[in-house]
C-alpha positions in Angstrom: 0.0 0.0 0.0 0.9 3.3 -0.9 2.4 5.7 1.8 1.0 9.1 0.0 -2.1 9.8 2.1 -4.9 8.4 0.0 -8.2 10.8 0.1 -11.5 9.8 2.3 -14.6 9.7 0.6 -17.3 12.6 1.8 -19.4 9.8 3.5 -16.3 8.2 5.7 -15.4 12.3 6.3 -18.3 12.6 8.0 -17.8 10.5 10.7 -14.8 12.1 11.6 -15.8 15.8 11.4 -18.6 16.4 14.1 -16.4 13.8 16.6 -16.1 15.1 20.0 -15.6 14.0 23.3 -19.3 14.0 24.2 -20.3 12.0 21.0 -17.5 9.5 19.6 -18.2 8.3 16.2 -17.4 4.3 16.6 -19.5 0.9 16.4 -18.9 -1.8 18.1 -19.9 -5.2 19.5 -20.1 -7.2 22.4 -20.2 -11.2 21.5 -20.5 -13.9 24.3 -18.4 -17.2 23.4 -19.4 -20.4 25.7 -15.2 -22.1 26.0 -14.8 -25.9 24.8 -14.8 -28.7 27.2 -11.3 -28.9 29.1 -10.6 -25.5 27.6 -8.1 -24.5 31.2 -8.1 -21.2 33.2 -5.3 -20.3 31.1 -7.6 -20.5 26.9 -8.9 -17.0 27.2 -4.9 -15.8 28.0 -3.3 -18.3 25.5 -6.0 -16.5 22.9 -4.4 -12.8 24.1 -0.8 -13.7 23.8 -1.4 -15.3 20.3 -3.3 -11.9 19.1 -0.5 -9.5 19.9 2.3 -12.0 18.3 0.8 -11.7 15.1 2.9 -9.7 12.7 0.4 -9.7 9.5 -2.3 -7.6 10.4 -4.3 -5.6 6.9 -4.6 -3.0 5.1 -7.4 -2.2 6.4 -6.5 -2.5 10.5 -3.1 0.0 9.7 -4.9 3.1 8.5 -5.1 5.7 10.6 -6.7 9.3 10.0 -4.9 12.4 8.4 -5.1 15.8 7.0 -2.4 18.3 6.2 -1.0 20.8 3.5 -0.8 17.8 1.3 -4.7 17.0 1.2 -5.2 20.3 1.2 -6.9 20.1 4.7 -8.8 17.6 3.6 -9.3 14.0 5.7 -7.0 11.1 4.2 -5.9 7.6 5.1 -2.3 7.3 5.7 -0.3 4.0 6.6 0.4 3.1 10.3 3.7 0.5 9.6 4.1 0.0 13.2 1.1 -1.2 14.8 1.4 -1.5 18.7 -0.8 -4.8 19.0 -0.7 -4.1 22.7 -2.3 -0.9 22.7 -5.2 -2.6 20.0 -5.4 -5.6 21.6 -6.4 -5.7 25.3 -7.6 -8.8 27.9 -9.5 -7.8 30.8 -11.5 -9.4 33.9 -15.2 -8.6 35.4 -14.9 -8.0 39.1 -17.0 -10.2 41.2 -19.7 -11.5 41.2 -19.0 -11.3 37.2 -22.5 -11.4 36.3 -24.1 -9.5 32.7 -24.7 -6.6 34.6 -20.8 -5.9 35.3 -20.0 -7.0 31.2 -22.9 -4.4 30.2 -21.3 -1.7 32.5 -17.7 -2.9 31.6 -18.9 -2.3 27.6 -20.7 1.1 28.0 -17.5 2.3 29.7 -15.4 1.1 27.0 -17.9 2.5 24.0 -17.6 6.1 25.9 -14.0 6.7 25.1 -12.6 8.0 21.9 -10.5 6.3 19.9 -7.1 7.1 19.3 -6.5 9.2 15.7 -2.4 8.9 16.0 -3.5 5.2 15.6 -5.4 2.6 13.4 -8.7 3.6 14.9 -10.2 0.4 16.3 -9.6 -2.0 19.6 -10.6 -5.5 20.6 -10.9 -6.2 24.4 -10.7 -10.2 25.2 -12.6 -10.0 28.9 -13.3 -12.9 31.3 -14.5 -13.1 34.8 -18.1 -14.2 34.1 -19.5 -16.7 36.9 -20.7 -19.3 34.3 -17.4 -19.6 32.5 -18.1 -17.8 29.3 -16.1 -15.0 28.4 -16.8 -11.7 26.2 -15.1 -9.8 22.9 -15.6 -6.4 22.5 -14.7 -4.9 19.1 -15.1 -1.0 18.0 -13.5 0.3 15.1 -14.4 4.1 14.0 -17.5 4.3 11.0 -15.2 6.2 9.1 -13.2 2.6 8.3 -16.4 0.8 7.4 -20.2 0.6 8.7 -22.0 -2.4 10.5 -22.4 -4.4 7.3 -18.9 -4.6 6.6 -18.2 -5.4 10.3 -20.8 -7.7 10.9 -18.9 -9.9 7.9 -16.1 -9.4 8.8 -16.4 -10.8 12.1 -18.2 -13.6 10.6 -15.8 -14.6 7.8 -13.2 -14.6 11.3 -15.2 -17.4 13.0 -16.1 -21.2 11.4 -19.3 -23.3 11.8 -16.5 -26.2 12.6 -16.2 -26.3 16.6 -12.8 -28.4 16.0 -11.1 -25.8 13.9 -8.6 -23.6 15.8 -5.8 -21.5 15.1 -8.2 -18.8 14.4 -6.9 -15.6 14.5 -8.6 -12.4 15.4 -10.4 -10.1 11.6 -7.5 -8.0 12.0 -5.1 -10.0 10.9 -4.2 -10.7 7.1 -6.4 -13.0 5.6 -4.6 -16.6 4.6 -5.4 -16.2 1.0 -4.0 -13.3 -0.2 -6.8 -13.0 -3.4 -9.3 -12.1 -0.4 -7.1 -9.4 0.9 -8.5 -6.2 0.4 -6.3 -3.1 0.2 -8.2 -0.3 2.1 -7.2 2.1 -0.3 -8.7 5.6 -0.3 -8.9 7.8 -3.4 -7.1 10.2 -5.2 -7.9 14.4 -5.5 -9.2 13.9 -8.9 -11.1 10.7 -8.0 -12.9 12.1 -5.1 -13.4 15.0 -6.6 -15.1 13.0 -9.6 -17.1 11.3 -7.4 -18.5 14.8 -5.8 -19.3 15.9 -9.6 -21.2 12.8 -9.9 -22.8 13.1 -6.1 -23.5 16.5 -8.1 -25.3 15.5 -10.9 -27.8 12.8 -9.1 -28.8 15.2 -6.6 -30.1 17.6 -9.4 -31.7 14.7 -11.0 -33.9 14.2 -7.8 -35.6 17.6 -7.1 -38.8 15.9 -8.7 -38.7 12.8 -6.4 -37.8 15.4 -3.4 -41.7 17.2 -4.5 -43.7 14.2 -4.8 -42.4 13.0 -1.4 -42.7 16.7 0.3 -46.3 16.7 -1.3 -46.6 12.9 0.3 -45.5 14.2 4.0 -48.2 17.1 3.6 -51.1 15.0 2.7 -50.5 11.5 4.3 -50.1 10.5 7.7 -47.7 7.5 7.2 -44.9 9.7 5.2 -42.1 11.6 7.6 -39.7 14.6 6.5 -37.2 15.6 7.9 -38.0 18.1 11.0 -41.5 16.5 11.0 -40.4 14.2 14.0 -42.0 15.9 18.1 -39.1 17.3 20.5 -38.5 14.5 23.1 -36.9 13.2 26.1 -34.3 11.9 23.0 -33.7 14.8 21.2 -31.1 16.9 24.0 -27.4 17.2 24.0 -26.0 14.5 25.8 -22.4 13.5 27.6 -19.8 11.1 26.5 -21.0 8.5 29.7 -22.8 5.8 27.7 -25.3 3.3 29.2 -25.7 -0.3 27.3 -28.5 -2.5 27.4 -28.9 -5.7 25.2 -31.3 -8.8 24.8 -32.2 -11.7 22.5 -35.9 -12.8 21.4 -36.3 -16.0 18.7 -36.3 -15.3 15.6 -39.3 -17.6 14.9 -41.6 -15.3 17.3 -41.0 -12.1 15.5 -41.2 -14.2 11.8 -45.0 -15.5 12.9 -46.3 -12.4 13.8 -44.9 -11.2 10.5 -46.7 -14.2 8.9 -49.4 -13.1 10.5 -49.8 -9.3 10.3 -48.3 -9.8 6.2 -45.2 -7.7 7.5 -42.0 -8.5 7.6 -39.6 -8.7 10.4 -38.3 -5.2 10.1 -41.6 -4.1 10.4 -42.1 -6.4 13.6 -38.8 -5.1 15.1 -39.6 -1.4 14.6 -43.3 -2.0 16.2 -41.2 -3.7 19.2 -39.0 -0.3 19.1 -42.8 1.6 18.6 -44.3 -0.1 21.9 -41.1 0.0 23.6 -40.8 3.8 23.4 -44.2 4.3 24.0 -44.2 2.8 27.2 -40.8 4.4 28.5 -42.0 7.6 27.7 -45.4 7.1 29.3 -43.9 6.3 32.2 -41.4 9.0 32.4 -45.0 11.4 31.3 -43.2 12.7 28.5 -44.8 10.7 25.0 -45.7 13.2 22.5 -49.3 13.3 21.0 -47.3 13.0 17.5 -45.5 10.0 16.6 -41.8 9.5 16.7 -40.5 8.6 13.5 -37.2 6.7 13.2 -34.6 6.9 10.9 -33.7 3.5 9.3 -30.3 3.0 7.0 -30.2 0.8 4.2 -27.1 -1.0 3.3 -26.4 -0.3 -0.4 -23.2 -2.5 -0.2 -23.3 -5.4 -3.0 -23.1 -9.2 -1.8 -19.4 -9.0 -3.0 -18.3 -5.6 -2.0 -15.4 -5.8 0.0 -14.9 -5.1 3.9 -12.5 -1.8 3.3 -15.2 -0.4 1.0 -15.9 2.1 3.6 -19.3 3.2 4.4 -22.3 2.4 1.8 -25.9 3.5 3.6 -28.6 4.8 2.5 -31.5 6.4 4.9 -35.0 6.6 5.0 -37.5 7.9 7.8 -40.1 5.7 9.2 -43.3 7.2 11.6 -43.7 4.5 14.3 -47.1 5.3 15.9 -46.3 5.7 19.2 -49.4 8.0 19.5 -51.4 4.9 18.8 -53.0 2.6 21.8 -52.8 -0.6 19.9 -50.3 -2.7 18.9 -51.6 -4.3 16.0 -52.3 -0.4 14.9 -48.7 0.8 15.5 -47.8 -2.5 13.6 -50.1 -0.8 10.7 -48.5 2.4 10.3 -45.1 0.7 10.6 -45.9 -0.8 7.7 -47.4 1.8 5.9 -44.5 3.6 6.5 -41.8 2.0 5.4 -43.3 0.5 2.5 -43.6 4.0 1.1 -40.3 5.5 2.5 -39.5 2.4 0.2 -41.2 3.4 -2.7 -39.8 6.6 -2.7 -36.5 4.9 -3.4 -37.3 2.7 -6.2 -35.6 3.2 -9.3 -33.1 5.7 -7.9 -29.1 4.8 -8.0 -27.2 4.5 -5.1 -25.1 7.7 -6.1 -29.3 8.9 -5.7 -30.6 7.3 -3.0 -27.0 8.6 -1.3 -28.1 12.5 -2.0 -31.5 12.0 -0.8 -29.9 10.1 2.3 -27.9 13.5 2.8 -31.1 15.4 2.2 -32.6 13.6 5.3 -30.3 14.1 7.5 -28.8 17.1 7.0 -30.6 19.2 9.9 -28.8 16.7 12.0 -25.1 17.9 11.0 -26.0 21.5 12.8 -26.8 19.5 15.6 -24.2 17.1 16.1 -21.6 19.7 15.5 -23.4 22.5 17.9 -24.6 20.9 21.1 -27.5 23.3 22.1 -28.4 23.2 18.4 -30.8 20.2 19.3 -32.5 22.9 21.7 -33.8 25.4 19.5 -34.5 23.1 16.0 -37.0 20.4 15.9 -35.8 16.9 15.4 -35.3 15.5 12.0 -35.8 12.2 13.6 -36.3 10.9 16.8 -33.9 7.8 16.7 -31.8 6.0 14.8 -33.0 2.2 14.6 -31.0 -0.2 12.3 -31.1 -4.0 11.9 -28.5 -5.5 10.4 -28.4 -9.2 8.9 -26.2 -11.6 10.7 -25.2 -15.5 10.2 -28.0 -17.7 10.2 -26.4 -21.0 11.6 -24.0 -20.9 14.6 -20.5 -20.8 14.6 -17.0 -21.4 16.9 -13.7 -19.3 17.3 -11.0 -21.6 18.2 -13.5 -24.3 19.7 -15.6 -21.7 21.5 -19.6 -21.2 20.7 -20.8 -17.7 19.8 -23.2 -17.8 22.1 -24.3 -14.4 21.5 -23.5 -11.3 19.6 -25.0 -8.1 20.7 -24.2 -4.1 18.2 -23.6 -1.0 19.8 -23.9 2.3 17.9 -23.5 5.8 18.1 -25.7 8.5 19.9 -25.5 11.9 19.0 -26.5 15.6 20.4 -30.1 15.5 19.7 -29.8 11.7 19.6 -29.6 9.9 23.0 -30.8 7.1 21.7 -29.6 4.1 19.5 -31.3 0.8 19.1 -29.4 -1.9 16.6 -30.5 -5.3 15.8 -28.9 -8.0 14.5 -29.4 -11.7 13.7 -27.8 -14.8 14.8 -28.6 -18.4 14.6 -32.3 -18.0 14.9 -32.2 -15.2 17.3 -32.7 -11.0 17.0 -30.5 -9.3 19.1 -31.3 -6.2 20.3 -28.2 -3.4 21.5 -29.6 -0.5 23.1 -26.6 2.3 23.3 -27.7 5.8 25.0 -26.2 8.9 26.6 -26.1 7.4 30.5 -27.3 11.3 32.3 -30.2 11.7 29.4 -32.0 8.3 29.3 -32.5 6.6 33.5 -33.5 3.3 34.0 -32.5 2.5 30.2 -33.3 -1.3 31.2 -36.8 -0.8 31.1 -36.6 -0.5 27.4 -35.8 -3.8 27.2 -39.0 -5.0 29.4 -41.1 -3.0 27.0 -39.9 -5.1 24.2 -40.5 -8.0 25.3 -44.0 -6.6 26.1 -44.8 -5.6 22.5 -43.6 -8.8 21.3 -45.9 -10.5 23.7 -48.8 -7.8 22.9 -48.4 -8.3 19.4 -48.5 -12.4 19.6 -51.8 -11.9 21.3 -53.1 -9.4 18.8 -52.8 -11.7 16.0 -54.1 -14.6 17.8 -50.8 -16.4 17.8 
């Protein structure tokens, strides 16, 4: 790889220029591993000592952020050629009584500091200490290196569905066959400046689209624009103390009431998210008479993109119906919603659904970049929920069962709260990652899921 700084594409830029202490820009994840049988006190340290000996680590895991005279102030990837694997690579230990309530505090601690720019920006933390034996890896790498898709397959393509397999290293190292390798290149000045012309020429092609959708958001109920969303207990600066919640339901529950409702499980999992909210804000008395409406990305990265592609999302706005008493009618209008924030997208090219993406978002670069910001303007959305495909069948690292793998994502000023979901081996995992001063008793959340689920079930006569 090239040592000339390679230029950042707008949409990786971004999630380095409103970065401050009170909102770092990272994902991450928190996966449980069950040991193999005779495993030793000693695995989870042989595992440690074998991560920071390797010496091959890629492309992608030694670029670090920069911007000088040569970029012309602009953000660009330069090459890290001495990675400290100590500083990257940590083992830690849950003090007693080492139950999920010490891992959950020991993960929102880690996922409220910033990450290192004079380094590769990304750390794995190897942790044991839980009293049933399992132990815990916690990844975060900044969202300017890649989004949740990439990650999320990453990880995967790092683990086996073979239990006996070993010698499995850790997704930063170089991949054994070199034709996978990607080389987490950026771009040149005249490339991304290519790319901007062409960013350019989409947007102007979508000023009709833009009216029939404003026009949509006037007349209809189950359409949201940006700005549209009520001012909540959400929508306030926040601190850089983060509080993490997280839970599993079956798969197979959410798919029936899909069946059932002629939804599918997005839909479900936003109408868990719809009675969920409802329900904490009720009981701190402070739910709007309006809806909340979420803001939903959609990956537009190809089945055979690479994982140092960068970032490829797309946005759209969904109203949940929390002003709605019933959960078979928030279910509705979850539904309605999304299937034509949907429609509004068809037929448009990524570099298009990209600009529109910008164009729903944008009130919220004034208020991630000025805290009280989120103060005076309304909301362009209330939260951020995303669900993110995962591997369907179940699979081992070095002889140890994923047991469970759980996202957490990035809150905002004016956005305290992020709910992601993934899937794993018949099971939706829900991370809930807020701002730990705005959002008390952030557990609850996860009782009013389970309620929804439960409601919804009933609703539908299943």
């Amino acid at each position: 790889m090239s040592l000339i700084p390679a230029l950042m594409s707008p949409t990786d830029a971004m999630f380095l220029i409103p970065e401050s202490r009170e909102q770092p820009m990272h994902v991450g994840s928190l996966q449980l591993y069950e040991p193999p049988p005779g495993s030793g006190p000693d695995y989870l340290t042989r595992l440690y000592q074998q991560a920071i000996a390797e010496r091959s680590v890629k492309a992608q895991f030694r670029k670090r952020p920069y911007r000088g005279l040569s970029t012309l102030g602009q953000w660009a990837w330069t090459v890290d050629e001495d990675i400290d694997l100590e500083h990257h690579v940590r083992h830690s230990a849950l003090p007693p009584p080492g139950r999920i309530r010490e891992l959950l505090a020991l993960a929102s601690r880690l996922h409220g500091t910033l990450l290192d720019r004079q380094r590769p920006m990304w750390e794995v933390h190897l942790i044991e200490g839980l009293a049933d034996g399992r132990f815990a890896v916690y990844t975060k790498i900044h969202h300017s290196m890649m989004d949740g898709v990439a990650g999320l397959r990453l990880m995967a393509r790092s683990l086996s569905p073979d239990p006996s397999r070993l010698g499995m290293p850790l997704p930063f190292v170089e991949d054994r066959d070199p034709e996978s390798a990607g080389t987490g290149a950026g771009g040149s000045l005249a490339g991304v400046m290519r790319g901007a012309a062409n960013a350019v020429s989409g947007a102007v092609g979508l000023a009709p689209r833009l009216l029939r959708i404003a026009e949509s958001g006037v007349r209809d109920q189950v359409t949201a624009l940006p700005l549209q969303a009520p001012r909540t207990a959400l929508n306030v600066p926040i601190t850089g103390s983060r509080r993490f919640a997280a839970d599993g339901w079956d798969l197979a529950r959410i798919k029936a009431v899909g069946r059932a409702a002629d939804a599918t499980v997005n839909d479900v999992v936003l109408a868990m998210c719809s009675g969920a909210l409802r329900s904490y804000l009720l009981e701190l008395d402070a739910l709007p008479e309006s809806s909340l409406v979420a803001m939903t990305p959609v990956s537009l990265r190809g089945a055979d993109a690479g994982d140092d592609s960068g970032n490829a999302v797309g946005t759209i706005l969904c109203v949940l119906g929390t002003d709605l008493d019933e959960p078979a009618q928030r279910l509705e209008m979850v539904k309605a919603s999304m299937s034509q924030a949907k429609s509004n997208l068809a037929g448009l090219s990524q570099m298009q659904v990209t600009a529109l993406s910008g164009f729903m978002v944008a009130p919220l670069i004034l208020s991630t970049a000025v805290a009280d910001a989120s103060r005076i303007m309304r909301p362009p959305y209330n939260l951020v929920v995303s669900n993110v495909p995962g591997p369907p069948s179940t699979l081992y690292w070095n002889g140890s069962r994923l047991a469970g793998v759980y996202p957490l994502s990035i809150p905002t000023h004016g956005q305290a709260l992020n709910i992601t979901v993934t899937s794993y081996a018949g099971q939706m995992e829900f991370g809930l990652i807020g701002c730990r001063r705005t959002l008390p008793h952030m557990q609850r959340l996860l009782t009013g899921l389970d309620a929804e689920l439960k409601a919804l079930e009933v609703a539908f006569g299943i």
